[in-house]
Backbone bond lengths (Angstrom), bond angles and torsions (degrees), N, CA, C in turn:
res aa  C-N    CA-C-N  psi(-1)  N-CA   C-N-CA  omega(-1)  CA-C   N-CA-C  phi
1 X - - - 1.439 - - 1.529 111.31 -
2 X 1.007 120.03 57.23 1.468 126.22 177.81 1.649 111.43 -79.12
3 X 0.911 131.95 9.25 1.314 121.79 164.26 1.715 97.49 -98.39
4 X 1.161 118.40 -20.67 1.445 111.73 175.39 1.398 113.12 -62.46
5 X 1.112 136.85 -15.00 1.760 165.86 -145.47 1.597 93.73 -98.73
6 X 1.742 100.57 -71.16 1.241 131.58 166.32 1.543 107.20 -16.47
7 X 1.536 96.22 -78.70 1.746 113.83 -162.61 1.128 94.59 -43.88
8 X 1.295 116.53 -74.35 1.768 145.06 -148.14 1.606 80.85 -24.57
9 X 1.689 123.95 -60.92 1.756 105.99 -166.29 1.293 101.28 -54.34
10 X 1.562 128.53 -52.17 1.896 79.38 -171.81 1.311 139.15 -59.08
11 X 1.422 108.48 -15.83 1.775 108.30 177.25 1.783 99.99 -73.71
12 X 0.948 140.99 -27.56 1.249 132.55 163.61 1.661 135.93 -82.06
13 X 1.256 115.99 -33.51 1.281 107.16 168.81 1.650 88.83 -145.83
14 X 1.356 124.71 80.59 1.721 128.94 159.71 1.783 129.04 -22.18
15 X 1.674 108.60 -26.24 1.392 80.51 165.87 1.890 145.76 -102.17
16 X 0.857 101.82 164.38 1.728 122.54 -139.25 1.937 90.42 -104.25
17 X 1.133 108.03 126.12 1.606 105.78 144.48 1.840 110.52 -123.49
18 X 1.013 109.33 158.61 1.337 117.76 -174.12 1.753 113.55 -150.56
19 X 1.144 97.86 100.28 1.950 108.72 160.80 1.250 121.20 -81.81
20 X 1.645 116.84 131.66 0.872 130.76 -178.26 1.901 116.68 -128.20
21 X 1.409 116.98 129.74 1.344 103.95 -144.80 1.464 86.54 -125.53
22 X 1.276 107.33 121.18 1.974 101.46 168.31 1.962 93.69 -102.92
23 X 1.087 108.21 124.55 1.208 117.78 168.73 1.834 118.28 -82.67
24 X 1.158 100.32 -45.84 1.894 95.33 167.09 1.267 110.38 -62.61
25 X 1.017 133.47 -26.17 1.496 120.72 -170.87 1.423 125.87 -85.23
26 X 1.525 113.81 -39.94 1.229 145.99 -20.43 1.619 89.31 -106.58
27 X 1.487 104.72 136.49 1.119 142.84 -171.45 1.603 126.87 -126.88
28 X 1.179 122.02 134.19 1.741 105.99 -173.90 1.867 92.36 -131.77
29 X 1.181 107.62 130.63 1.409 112.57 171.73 1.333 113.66 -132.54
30 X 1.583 120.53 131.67 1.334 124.09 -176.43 1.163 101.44 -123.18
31 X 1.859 117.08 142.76 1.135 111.80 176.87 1.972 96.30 -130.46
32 X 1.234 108.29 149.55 1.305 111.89 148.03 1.209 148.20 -136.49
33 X 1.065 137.03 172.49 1.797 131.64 -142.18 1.266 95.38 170.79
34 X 1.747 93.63 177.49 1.379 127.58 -154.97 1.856 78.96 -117.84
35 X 1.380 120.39 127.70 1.098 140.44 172.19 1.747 107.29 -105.47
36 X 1.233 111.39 131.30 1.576 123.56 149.24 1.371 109.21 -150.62
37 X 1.924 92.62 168.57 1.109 106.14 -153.78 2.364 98.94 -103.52
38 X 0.960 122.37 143.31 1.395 110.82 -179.02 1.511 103.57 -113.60
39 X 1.642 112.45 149.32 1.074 107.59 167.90 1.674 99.50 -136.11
40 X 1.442 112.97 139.42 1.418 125.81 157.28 1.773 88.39 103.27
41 X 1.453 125.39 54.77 1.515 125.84 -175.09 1.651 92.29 -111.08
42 X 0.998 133.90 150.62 1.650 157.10 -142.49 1.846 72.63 -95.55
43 X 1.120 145.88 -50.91 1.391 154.08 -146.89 1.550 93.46 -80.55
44 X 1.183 115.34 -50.10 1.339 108.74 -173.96 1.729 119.35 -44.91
45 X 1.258 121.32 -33.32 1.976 147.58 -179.50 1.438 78.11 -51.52
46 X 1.400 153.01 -79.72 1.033 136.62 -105.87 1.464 96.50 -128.73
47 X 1.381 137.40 18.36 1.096 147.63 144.72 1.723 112.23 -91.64
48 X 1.734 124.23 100.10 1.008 114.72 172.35 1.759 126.37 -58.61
49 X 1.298 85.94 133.56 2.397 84.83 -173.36 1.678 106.82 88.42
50 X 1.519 113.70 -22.44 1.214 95.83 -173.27 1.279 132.59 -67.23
51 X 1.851 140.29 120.78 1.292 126.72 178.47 0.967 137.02 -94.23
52 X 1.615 109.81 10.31 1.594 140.91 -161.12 1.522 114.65 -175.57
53 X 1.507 111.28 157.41 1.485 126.30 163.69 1.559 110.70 -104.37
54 X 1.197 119.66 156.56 1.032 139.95 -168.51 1.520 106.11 -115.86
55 X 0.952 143.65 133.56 1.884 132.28 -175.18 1.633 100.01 -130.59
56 X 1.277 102.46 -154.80 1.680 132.91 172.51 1.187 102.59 165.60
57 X 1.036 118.27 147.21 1.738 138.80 160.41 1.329 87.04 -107.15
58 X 1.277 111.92 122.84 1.555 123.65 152.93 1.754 136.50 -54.79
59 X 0.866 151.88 70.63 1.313 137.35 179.15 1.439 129.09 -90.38
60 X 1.522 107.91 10.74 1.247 104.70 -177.96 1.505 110.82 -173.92
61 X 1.369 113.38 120.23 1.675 116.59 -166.73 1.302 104.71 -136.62
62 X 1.469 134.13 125.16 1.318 134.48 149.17 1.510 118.87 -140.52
63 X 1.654 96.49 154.04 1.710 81.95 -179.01 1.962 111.60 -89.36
64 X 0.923 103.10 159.93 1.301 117.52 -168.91 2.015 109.63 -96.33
65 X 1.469 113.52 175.87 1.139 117.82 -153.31 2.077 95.41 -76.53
66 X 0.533 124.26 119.61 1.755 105.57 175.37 1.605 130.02 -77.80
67 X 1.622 95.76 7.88 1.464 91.29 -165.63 1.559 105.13 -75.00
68 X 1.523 137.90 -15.11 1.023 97.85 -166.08 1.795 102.89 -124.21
69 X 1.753 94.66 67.52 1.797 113.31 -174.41 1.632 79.73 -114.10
70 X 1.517 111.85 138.82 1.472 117.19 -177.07 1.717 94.92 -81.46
71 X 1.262 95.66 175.31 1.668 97.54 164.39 1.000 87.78 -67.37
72 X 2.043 98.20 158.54 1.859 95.81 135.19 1.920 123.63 -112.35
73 X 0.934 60.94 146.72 1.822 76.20 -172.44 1.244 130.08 -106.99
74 X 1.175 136.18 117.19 1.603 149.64 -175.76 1.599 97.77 -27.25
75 X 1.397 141.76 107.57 1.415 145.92 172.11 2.142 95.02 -64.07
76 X 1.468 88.24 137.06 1.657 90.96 171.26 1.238 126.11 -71.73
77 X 1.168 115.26 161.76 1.853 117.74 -170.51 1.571 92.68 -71.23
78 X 1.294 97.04 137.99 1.373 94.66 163.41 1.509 109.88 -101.43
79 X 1.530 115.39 154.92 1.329 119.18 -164.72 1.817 85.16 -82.81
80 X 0.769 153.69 14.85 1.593 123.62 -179.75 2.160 99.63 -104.15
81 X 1.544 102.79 -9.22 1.385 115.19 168.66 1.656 114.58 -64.24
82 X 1.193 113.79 112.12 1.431 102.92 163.98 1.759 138.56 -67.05
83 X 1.165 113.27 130.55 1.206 104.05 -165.05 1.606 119.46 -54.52
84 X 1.770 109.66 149.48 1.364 111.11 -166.56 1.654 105.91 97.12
85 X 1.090 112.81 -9.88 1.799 97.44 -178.91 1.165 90.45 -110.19
């Protein structure tokens, strides 16, 4: 259960950065916030297995420089692929 490891920082120090990378575009957006974790949210029912929510309050969003997101590029067929897939 190593994401339980994971969590444990937000109950100890809550804030959150988060990268977000569009590669077609290519775009880099970082946001940061105050992360907690919820338990007993009406949302949780409709996530199967789920025993918790995960949040952020946002306080801070900008996009970032993109130069150094590679292209992306079509990976080659590999010959052990049969043709048609």
């Amino acid at each position: 259960m190593a994401y339980m490891t994971r969590l444990s920082y937000i109950l100890t120090g809550p804030k959150a950065g988060m990268l977000f990378i569009g590669f077609a575009t290519p775009n880099r957006l970082l946001v940061h916030g105050k992360a907690e974790i919820v338990f007993g949210h009406p949302l949780i029912a409709t996530c199967a297995g789920a025993g918790f929510l995960a949040g952020c309050a946002v306080e801070l969003i900008w996009f970032n420089c993109p130069c150094y997101i590679p292209p992306r590029r079509k990976p080659a067929r590999r010959s052990s692929v049969p043709a048609g897939r």
